[in-house]
C-alpha positions as CSV (number, residue, x, y, z in Angstrom):
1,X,-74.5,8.3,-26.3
2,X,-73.4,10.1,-29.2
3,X,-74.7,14.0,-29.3
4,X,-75.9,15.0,-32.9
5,X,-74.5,18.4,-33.6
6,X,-73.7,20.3,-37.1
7,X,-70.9,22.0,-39.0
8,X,-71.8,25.8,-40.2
9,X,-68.8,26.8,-42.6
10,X,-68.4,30.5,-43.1
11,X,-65.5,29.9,-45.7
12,X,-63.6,33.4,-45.4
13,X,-64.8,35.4,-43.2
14,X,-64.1,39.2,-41.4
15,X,-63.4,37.9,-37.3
16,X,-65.8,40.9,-36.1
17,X,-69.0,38.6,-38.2
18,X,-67.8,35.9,-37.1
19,X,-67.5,36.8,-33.5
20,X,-71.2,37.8,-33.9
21,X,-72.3,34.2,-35.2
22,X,-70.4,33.1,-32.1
23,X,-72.3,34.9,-29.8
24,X,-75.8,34.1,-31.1
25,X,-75.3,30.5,-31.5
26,X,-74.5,30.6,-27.7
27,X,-77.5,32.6,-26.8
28,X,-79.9,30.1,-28.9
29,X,-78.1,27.1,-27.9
30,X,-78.8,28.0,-24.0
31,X,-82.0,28.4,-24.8
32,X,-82.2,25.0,-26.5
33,X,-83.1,26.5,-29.7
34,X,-80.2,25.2,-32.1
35,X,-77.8,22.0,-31.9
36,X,-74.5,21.8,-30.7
37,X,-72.2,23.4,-33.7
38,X,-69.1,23.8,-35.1
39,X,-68.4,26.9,-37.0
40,X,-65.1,26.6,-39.5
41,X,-63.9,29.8,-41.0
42,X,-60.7,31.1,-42.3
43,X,-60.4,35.4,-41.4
44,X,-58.7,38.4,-43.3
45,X,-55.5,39.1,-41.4
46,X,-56.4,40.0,-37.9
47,X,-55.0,40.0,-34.1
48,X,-57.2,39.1,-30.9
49,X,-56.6,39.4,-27.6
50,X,-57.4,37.3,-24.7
51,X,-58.7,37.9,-21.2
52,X,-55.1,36.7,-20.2
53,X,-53.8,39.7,-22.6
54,X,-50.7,41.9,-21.6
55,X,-50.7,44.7,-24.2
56,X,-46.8,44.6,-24.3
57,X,-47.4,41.3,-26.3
58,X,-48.6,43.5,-28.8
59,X,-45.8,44.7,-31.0
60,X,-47.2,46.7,-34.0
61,X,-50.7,45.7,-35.6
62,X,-50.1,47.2,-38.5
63,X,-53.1,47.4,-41.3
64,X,-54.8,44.7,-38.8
65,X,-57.1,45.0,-37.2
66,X,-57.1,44.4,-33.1
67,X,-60.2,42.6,-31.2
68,X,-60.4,42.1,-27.1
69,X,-62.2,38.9,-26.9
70,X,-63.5,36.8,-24.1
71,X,-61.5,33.5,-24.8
72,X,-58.3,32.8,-22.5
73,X,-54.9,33.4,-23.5
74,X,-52.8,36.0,-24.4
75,X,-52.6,37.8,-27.6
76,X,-52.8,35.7,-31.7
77,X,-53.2,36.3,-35.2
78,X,-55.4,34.6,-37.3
79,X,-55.3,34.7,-41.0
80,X,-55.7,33.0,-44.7
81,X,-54.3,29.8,-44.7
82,X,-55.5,28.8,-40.6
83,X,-57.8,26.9,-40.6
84,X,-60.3,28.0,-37.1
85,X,-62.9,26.0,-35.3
86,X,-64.9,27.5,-32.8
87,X,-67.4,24.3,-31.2
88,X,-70.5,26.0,-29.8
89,X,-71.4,23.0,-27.4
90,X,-73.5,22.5,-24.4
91,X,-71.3,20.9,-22.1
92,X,-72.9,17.6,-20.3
93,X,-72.6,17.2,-16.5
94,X,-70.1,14.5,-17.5
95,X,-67.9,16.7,-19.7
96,X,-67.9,20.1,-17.9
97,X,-64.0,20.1,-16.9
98,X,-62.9,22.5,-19.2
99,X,-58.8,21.7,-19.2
100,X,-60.5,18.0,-20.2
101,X,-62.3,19.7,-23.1
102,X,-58.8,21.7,-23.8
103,X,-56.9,18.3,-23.9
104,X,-59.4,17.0,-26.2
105,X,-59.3,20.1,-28.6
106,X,-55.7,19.1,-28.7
107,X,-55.8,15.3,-29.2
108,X,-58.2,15.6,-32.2
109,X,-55.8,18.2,-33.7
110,X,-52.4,15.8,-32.8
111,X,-54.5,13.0,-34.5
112,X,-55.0,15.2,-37.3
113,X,-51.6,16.4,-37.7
114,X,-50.4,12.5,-37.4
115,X,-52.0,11.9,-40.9
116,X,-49.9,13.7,-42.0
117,X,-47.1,12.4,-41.0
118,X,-46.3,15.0,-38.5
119,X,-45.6,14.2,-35.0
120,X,-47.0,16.5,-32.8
121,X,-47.6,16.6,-29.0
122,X,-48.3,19.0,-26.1
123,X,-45.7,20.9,-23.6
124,X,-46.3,20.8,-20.4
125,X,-47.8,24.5,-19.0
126,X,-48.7,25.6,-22.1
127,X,-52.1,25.2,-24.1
128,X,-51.7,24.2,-27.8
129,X,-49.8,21.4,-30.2
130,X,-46.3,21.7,-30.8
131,X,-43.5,19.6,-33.3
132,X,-40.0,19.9,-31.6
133,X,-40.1,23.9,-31.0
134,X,-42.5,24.8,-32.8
135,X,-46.3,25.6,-32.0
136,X,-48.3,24.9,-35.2
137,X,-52.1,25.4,-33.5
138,X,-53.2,27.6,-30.5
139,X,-56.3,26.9,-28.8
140,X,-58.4,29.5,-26.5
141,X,-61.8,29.2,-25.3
142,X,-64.7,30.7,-22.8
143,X,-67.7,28.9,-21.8
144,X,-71.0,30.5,-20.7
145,X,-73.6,28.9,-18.6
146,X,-71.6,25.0,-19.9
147,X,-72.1,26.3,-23.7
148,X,-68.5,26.7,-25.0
149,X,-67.2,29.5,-27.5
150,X,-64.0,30.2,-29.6
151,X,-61.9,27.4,-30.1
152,X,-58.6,26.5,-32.0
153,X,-56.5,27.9,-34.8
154,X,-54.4,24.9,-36.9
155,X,-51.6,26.9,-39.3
156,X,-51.9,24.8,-42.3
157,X,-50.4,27.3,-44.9
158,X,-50.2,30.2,-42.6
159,X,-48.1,33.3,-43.9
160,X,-45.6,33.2,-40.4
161,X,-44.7,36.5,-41.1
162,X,-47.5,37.9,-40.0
163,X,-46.5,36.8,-36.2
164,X,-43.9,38.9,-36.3
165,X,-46.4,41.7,-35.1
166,X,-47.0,40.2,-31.7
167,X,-45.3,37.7,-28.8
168,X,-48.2,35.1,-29.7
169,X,-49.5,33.4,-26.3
170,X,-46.3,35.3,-25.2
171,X,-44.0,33.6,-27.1
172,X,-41.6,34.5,-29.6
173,X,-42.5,34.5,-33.1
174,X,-40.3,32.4,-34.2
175,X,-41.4,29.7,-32.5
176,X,-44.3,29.8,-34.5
177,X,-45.0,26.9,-37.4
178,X,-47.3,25.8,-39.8
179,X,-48.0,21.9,-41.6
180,X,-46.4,23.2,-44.8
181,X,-43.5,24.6,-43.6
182,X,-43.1,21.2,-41.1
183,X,-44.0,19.0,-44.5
184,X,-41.7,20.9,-46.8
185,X,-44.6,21.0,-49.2
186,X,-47.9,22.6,-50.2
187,X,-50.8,22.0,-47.5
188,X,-54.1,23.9,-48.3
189,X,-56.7,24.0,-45.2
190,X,-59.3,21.6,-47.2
191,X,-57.1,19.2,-47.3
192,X,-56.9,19.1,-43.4
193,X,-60.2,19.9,-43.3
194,X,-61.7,16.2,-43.7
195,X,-59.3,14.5,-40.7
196,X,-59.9,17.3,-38.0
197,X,-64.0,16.8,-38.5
198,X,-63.6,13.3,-38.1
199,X,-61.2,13.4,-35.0
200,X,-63.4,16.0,-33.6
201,X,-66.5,14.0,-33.9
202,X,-64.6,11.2,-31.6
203,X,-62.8,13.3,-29.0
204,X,-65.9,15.1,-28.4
205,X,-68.2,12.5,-29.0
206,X,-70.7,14.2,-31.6
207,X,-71.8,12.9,-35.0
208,X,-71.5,16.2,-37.3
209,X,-74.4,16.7,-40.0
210,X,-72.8,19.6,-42.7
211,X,-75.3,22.4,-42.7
212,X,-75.1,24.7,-46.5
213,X,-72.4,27.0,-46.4
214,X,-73.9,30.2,-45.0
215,X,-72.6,32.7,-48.0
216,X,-73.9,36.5,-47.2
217,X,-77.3,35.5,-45.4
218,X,-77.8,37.9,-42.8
219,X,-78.9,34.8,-40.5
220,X,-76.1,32.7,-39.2
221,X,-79.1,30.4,-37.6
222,X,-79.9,28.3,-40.2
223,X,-84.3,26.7,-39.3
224,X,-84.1,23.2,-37.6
């Protein structure tokens, strides 16, 4: 059966904030208290690394700044024009496999990409979605007591440059794409907003209800 769940929206947002929405969603949806939910956000320039994380990956961070996060993986940068999802879901007994979940962060952003016209798939030992050589979304994730956290980072109009500061999963930069870069043309993140919340709501079989955009409330836990 379908899960009701919601989508929070913190439009541009400093990572630090949003880490801390993150990590009271998860505490109130273990105890029960909130829905399942899916916070969007776009983030200032910033690098974060994983629990996986060798600090070599780390080249020069610049004016960014640098968080050590509890998601897998190695080292990333998120910034304007990445669009990032973080589902803050309590895991059923039949949906606790959490390379399953992975695939199916994965599929819903292949679907996505596919409406675009872009052929995407997976590579074999490596988490994300690739077209040809190039990785256009990462995807890294922890899970606490079956509620998930983190999520996946889609370059829609991503400034690639900014890769250049890091090996990003361990990779070279240069592998590193984006859907306007792929298209040839313009791509903003709200136009591939619409198509990843509707794959989303099938791969992980929820029925999203939009919550108001947050804005500067000091409460990211909107009253049921």
């Amino acid at each position: 059966m379908t899960k009701p769940a919601r989508i929070i929206d913190l439009g541009t947002r400093d990572y630090a904030e949003a880490w801390r929405v993150q990590q009271e969603l998860v505490a109130a949806r273990q105890r029960d208290e909130v829905a399942d939910t899916l916070v969007l956000v776009e983030h200032p320039h910033v690098l974060t690394l994983g629990r996986g994380a060798r600090r070599d990956n780390l080249l020069a961070s610049g004016d960014m700044q640098v968080f050590e996060v509890e998601r897998g993986g190695d080292v990333t940068y998120h910034g304007p024009g990445q669009l990032c999802g973080y589902p803050i879901l309590y895991l059923r007994e039949d949906e606790r496999d959490v390379h399953l979940y992975l695939r199916h962060l994965e599929e819903a952003l292949i679907l996505t990409l596919a409406e675009f016209g872009i052929e995407a798939g997976r590579r074999p030992g490596l988490t994300g979605v690739w077209v040809g050589p190039h990785k256009l979304a990462s995807i890294g994730v922890a899970v606490r007591r079956w509620v998930t956290l983190h999520g996946f980072a889609l370059n829609v109009c991503t400034d690639l440059e900014r890769f250049s500061s890091i090996n990003p999963c361990g990779l070279p930069a240069s592998l590193m794409g984006s859907m306007t870069r792929v298209l040839g043309r313009p791509v903003t993140v709200a136009e591939a907003r619409a198509p990843l919340l509707r794959h989303l709501a099938v791969v992980l079989d929820r029925c999203w209800t939009e919550e108001e955009p947050l804005g500067d409330r000091s409460s990211p836990l909107p009253k049921e």
